[in-house]
N, CA, C and O of each residue as an XYZ file, in Angstrom:
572
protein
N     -48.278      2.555    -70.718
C     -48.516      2.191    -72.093
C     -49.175      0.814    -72.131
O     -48.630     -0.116    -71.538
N     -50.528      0.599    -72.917
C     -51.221     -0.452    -72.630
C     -50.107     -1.196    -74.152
O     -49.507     -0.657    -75.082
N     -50.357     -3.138    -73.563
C     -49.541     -3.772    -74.699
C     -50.204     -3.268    -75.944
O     -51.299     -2.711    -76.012
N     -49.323     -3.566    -76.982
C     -49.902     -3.494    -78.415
C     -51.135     -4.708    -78.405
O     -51.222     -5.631    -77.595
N     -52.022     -4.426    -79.514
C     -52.456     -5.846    -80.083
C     -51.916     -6.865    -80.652
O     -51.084     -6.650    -81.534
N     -52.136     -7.747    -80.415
C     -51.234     -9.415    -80.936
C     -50.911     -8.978    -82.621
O     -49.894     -9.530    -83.041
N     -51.344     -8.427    -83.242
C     -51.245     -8.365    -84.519
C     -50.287     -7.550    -85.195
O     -49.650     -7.697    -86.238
N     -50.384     -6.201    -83.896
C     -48.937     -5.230    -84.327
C     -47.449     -5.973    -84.096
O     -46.476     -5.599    -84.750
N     -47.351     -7.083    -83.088
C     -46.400     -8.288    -83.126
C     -45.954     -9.272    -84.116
O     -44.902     -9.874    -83.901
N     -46.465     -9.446    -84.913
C     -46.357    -10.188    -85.957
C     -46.056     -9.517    -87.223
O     -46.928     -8.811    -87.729
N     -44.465     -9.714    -88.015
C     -44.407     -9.046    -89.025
C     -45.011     -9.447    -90.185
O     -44.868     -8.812    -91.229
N     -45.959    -10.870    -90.068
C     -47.099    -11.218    -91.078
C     -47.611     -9.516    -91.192
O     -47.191     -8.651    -91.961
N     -48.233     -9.459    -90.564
C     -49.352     -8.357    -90.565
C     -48.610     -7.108    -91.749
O     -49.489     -6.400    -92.240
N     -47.699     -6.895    -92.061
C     -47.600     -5.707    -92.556
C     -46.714     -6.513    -94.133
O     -46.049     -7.528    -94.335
N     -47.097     -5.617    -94.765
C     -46.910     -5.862    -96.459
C     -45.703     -5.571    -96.861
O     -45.456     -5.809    -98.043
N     -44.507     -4.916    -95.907
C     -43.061     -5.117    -96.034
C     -42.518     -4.621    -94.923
O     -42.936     -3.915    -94.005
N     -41.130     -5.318    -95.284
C     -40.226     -5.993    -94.366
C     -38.734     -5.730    -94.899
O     -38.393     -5.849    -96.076
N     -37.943     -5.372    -93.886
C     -36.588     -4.816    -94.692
C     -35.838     -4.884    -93.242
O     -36.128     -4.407    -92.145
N     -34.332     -5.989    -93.887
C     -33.726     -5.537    -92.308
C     -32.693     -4.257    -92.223
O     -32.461     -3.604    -93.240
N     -32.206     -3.997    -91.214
C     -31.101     -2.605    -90.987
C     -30.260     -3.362    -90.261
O     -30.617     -4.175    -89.408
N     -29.112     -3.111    -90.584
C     -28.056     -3.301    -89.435
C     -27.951     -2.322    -88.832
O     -28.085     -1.173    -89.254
N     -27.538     -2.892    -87.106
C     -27.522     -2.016    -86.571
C     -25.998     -1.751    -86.083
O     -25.190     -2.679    -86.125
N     -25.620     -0.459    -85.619
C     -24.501     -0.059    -85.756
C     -23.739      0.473    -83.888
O     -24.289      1.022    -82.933
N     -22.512      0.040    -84.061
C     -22.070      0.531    -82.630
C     -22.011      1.718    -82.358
O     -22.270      1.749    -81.155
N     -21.886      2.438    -82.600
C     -22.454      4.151    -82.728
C     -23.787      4.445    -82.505
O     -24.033      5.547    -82.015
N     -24.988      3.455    -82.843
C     -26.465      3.492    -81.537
C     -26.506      3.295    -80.508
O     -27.579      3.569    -79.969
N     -25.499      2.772    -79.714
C     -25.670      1.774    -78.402
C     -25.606      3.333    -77.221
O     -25.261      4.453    -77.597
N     -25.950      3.041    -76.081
C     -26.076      3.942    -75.378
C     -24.713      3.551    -74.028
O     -23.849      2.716    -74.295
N     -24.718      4.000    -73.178
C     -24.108      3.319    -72.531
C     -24.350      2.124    -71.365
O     -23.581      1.960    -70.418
N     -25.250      1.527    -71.547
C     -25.617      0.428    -70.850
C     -25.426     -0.586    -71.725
O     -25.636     -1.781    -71.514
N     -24.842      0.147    -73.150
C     -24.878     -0.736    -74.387
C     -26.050     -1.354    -74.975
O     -25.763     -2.415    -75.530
N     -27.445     -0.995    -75.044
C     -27.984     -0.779    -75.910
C     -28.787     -0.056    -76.768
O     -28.717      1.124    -76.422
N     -29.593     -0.203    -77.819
C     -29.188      0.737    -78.607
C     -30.405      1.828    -78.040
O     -31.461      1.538    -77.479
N     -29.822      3.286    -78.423
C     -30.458      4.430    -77.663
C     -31.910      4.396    -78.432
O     -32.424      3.507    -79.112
N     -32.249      5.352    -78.164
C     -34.072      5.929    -78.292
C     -33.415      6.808    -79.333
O     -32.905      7.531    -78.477
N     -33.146      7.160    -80.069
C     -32.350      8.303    -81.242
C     -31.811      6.844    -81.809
O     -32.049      7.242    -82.949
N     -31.453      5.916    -81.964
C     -31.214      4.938    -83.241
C     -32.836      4.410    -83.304
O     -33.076      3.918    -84.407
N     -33.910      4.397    -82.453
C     -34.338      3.489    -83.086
C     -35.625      4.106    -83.841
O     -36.497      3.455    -84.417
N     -35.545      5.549    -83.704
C     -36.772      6.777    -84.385
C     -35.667      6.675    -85.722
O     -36.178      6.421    -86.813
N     -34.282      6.854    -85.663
C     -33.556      7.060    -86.811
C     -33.784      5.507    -87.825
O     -33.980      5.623    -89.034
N     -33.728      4.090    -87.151
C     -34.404      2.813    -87.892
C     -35.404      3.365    -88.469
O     -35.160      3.673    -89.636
N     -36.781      3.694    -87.988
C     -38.084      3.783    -88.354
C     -38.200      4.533    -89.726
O     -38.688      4.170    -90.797
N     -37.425      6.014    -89.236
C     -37.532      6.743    -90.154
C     -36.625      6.490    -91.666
O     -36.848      7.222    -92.630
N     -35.921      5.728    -91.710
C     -35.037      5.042    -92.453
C     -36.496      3.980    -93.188
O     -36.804      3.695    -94.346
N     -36.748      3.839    -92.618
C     -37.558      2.332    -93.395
C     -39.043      2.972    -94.263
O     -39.389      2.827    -95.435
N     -39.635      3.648    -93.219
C     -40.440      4.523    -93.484
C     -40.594      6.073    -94.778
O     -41.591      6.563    -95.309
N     -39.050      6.444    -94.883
C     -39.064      7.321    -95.929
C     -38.856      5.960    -96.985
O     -39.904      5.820    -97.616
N     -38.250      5.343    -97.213
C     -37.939      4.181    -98.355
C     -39.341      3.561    -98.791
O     -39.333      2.997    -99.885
N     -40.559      3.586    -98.080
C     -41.831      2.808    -98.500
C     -42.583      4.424    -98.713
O     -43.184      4.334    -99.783
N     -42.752      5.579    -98.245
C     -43.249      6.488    -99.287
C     -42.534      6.918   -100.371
O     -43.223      7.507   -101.205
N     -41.458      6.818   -100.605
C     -40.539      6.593   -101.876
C     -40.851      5.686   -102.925
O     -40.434      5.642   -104.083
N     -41.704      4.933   -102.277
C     -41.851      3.147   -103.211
C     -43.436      3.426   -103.649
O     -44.119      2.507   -104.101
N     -43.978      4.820   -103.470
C     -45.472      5.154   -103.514
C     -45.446      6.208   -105.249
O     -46.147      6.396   -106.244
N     -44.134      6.620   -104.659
C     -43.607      7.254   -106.343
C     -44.529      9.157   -106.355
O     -45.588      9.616   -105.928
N     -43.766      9.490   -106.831
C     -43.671     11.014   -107.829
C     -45.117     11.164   -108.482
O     -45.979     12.013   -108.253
N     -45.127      9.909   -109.506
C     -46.165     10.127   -110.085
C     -47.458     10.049   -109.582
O     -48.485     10.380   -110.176
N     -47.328      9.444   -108.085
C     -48.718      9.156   -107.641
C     -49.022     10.206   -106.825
O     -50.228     10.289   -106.592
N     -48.306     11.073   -106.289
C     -48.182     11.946   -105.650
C     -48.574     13.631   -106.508
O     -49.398     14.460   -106.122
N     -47.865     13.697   -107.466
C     -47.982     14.835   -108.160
C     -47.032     15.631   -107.831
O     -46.322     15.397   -106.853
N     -46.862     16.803   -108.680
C     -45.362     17.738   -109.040
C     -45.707     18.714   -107.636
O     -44.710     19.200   -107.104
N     -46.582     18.918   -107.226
C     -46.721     20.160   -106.482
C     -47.182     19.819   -105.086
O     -47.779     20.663   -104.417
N     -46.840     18.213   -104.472
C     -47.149     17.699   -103.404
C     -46.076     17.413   -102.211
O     -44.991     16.833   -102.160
N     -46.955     18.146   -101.212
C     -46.185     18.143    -99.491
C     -46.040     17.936    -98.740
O     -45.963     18.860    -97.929
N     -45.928     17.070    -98.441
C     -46.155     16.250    -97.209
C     -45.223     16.529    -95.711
O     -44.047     16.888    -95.753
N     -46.039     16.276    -94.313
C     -44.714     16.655    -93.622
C     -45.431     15.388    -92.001
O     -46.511     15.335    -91.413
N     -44.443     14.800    -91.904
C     -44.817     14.141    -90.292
C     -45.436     15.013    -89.352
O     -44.856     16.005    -88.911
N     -46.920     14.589    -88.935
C     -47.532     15.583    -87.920
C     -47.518     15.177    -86.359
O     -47.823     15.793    -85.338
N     -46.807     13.265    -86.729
C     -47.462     12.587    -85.236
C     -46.329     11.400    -85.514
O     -46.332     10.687    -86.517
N     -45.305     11.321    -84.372
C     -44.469     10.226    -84.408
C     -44.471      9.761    -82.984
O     -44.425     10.566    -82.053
N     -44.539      8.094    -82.765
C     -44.789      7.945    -81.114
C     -44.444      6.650    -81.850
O     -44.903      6.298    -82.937
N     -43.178      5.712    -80.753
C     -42.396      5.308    -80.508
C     -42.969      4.510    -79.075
O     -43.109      5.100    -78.003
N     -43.180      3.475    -79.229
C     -43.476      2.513    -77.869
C     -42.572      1.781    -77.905
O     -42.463      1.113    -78.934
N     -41.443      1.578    -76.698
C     -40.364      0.463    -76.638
C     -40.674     -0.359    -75.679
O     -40.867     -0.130    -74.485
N     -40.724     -1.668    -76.473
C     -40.796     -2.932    -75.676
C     -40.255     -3.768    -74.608
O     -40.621     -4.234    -73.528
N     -38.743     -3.757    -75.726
C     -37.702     -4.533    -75.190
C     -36.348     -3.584    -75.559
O     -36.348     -2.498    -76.139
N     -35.196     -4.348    -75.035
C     -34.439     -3.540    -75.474
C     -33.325     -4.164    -76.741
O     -33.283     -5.386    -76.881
N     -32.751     -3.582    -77.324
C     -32.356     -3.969    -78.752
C     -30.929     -3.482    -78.579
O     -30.470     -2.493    -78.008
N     -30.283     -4.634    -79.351
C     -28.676     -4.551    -78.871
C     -27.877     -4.779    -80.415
O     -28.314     -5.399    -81.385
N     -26.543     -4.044    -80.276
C     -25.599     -4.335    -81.204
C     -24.548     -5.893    -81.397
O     -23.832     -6.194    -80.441
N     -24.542     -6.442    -82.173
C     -24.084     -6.552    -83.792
C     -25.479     -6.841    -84.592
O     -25.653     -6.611    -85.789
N     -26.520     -7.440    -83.607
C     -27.579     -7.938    -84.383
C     -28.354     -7.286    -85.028
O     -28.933     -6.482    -84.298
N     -28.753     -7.213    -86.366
C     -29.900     -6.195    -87.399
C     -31.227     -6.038    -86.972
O     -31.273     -6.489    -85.828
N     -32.196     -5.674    -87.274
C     -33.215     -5.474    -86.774
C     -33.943     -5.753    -88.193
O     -33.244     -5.843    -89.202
N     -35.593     -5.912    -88.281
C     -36.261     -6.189    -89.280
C     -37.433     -5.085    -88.937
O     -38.277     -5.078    -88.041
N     -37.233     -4.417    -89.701
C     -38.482     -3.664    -89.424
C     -39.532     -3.931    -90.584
O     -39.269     -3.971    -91.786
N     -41.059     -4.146    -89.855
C     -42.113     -4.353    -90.827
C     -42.975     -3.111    -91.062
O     -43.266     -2.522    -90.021
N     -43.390     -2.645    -92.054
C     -44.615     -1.369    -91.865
C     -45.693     -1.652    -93.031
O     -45.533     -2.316    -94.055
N     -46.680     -1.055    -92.646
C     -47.481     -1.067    -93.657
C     -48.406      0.519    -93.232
O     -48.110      1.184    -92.239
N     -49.318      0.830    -94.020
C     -50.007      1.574    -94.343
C     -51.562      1.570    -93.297
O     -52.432      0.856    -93.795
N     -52.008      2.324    -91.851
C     -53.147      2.257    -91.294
C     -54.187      3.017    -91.935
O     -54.646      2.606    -93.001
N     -54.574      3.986    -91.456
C     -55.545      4.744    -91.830
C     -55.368      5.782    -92.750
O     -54.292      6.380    -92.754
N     -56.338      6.115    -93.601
C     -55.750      7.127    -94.554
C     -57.558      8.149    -94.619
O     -58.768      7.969    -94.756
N     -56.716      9.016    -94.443
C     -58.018     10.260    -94.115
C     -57.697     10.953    -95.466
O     -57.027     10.585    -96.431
N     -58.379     12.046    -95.215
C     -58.911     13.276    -96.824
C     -57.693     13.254    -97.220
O     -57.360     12.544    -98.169
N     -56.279     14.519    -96.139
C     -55.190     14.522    -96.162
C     -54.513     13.974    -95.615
O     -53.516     14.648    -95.354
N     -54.472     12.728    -95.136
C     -53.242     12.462    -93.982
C     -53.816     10.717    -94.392
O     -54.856     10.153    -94.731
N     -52.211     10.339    -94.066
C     -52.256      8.861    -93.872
C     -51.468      8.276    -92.624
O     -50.569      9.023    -92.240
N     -51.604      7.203    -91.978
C     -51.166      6.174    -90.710
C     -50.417      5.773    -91.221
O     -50.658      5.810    -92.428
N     -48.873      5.046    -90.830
C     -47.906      4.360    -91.138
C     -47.556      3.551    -89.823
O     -47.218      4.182    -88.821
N     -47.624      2.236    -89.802
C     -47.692      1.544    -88.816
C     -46.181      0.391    -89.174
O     -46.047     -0.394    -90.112
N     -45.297      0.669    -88.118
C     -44.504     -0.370    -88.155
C     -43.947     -1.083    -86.752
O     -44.299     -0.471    -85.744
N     -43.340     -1.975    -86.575
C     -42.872     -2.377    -85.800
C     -41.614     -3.318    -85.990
O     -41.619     -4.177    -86.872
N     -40.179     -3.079    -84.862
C     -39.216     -3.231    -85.176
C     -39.431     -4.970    -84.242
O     -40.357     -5.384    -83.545
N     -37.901     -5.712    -84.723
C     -37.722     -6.726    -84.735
C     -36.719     -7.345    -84.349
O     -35.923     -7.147    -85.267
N     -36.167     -8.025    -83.531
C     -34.871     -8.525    -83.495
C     -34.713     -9.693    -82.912
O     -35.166     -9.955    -81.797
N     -33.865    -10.712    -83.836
C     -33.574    -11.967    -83.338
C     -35.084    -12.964    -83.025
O     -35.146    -14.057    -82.462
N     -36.038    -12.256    -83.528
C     -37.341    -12.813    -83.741
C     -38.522    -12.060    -82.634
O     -39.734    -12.275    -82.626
N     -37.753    -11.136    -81.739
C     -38.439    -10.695    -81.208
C     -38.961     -9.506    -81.444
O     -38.198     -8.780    -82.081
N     -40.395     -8.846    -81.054
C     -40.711     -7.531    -80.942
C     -40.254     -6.587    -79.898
O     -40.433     -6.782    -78.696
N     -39.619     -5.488    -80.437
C     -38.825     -4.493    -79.714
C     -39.366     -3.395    -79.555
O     -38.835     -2.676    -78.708
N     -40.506     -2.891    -80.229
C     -40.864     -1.420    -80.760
C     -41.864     -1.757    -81.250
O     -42.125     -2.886    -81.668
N     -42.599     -0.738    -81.258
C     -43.841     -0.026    -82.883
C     -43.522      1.505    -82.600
O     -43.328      2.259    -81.646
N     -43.590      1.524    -84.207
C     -43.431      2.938    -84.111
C     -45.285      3.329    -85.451
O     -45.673      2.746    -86.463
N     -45.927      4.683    -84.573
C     -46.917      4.820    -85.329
C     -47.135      6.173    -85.847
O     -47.654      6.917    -85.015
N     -46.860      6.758    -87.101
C     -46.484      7.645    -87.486
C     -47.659      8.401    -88.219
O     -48.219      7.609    -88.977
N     -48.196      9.586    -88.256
C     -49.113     10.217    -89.310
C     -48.224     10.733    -90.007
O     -47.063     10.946    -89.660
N     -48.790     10.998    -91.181
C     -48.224     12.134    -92.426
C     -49.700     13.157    -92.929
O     -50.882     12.882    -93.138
N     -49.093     14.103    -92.963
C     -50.013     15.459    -93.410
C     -49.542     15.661    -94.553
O     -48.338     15.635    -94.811
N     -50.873     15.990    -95.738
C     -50.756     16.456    -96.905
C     -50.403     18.108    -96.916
O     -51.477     18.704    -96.833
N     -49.400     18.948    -96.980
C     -49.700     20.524    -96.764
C     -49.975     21.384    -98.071
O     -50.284     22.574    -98.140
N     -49.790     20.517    -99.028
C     -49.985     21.117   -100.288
C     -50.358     20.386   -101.688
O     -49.557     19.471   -101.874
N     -51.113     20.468   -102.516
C     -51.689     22.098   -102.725
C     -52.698     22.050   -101.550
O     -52.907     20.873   -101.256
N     -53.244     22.721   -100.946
C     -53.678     23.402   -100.268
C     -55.402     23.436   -100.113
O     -55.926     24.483   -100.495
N     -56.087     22.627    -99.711
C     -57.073     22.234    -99.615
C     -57.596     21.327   -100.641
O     -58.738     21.461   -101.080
N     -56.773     20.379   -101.050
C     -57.460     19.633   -102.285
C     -57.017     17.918   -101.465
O     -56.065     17.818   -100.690
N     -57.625     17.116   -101.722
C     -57.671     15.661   -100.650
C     -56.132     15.270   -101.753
O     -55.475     15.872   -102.603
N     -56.118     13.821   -101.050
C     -55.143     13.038   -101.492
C     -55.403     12.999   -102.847
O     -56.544     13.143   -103.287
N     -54.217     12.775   -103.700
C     -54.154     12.350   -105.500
C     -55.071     11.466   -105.315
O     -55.110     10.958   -104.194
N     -55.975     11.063   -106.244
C     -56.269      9.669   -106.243
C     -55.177      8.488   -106.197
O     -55.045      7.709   -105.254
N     -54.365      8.493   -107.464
C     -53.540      7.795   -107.403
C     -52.551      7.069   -106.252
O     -52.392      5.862   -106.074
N     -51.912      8.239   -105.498
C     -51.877      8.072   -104.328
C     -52.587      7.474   -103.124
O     -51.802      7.123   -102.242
N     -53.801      7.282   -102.879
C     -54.847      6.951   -101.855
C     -54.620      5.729   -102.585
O     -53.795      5.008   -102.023
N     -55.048      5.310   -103.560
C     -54.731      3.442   -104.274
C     -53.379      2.752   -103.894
O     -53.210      1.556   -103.661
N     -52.310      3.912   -103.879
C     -50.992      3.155   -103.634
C     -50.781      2.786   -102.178
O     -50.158      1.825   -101.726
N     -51.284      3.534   -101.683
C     -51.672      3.241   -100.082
C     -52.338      2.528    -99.486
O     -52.166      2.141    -98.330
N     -53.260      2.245   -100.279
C     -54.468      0.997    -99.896
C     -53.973      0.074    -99.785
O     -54.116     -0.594    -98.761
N     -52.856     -0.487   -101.260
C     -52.236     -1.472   -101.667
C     -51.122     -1.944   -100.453
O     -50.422     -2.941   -100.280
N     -51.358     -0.647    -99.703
C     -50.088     -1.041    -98.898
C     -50.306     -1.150    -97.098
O     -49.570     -1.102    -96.112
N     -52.100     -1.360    -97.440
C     -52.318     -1.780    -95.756
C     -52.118     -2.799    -95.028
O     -51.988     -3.858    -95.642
N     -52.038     -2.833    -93.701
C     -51.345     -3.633    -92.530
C     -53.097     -4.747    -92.574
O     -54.254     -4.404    -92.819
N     -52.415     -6.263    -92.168
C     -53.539     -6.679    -91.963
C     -53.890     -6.850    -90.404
O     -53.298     -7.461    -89.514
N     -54.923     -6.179    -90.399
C     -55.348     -6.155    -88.586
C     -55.850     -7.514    -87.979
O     -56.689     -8.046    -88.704
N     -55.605     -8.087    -87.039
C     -55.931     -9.244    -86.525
C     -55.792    -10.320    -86.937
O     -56.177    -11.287    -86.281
């Protein structure tokens, strides 16, 4: 795995930021925390910011489903301490958008996690407009 870019390191770069505690029930037995807490962090932070994109921007009859989740671990990440995860919004195609985050702890980088989402419905028609704006609003700044 080649390093990230200097920029996916820095939780400047992304337009929010939210910490998680982390819990003794992630830890693995070397005691820290497993590869299953830290897709379960991501995805925790990650459904809460397409949630924050809203219903209305989306539309009544819209589907979305994760097509691409990949998980690069850095370092390793340990219990009582929380984690900060940052994400923002990468690329956004006809149907599908990039979700770029990277986890955090004690000031360090631990993770990126880089996620697609697929539009599956309705069914050949691109992103809402509305939607594609709320997403814009919510891109990572590169470099």
């Amino acid at each position: 795995m080649p390093r990230p870019a200097a920029w996916r390191l820095s939780p400047d770069s992304y337009p929010k930021r939210e910490e998680i505690q982390t819990r003794y029930q992630d830890l693995d037995p070397n005691g820290h925390l497993n590869n299953v807490a830290f897709a379960a962090l991501f995805e925790t932070v990650r459904v809460r910011m397409n949630h924050t994109i809203g219903d209305a921007q989306r539309g009544k009859d819209f589907r979305a489903v994760v097509a691409r989740n990949e998980i690069n671990y850095l370092a390793e990440g340990s219990f009582p301490a929380p984690v900060e995860i940052a994400i923002g919004i990468g690329k956004i195609g006809n149907r599908s958008w990039e979700m770029l985050a990277a986890m955090f702890q004690n000031g360090v980088a631990i993770a990126t996690c880089d996620t697609v989402i697929v539009m599956t419905a309705p069914a050949g028609e691109p992103l809402p407009e509305a939607m594609r704006e709320g997403l814009k609003a919510l891109r990572v700044r590169e470099g």
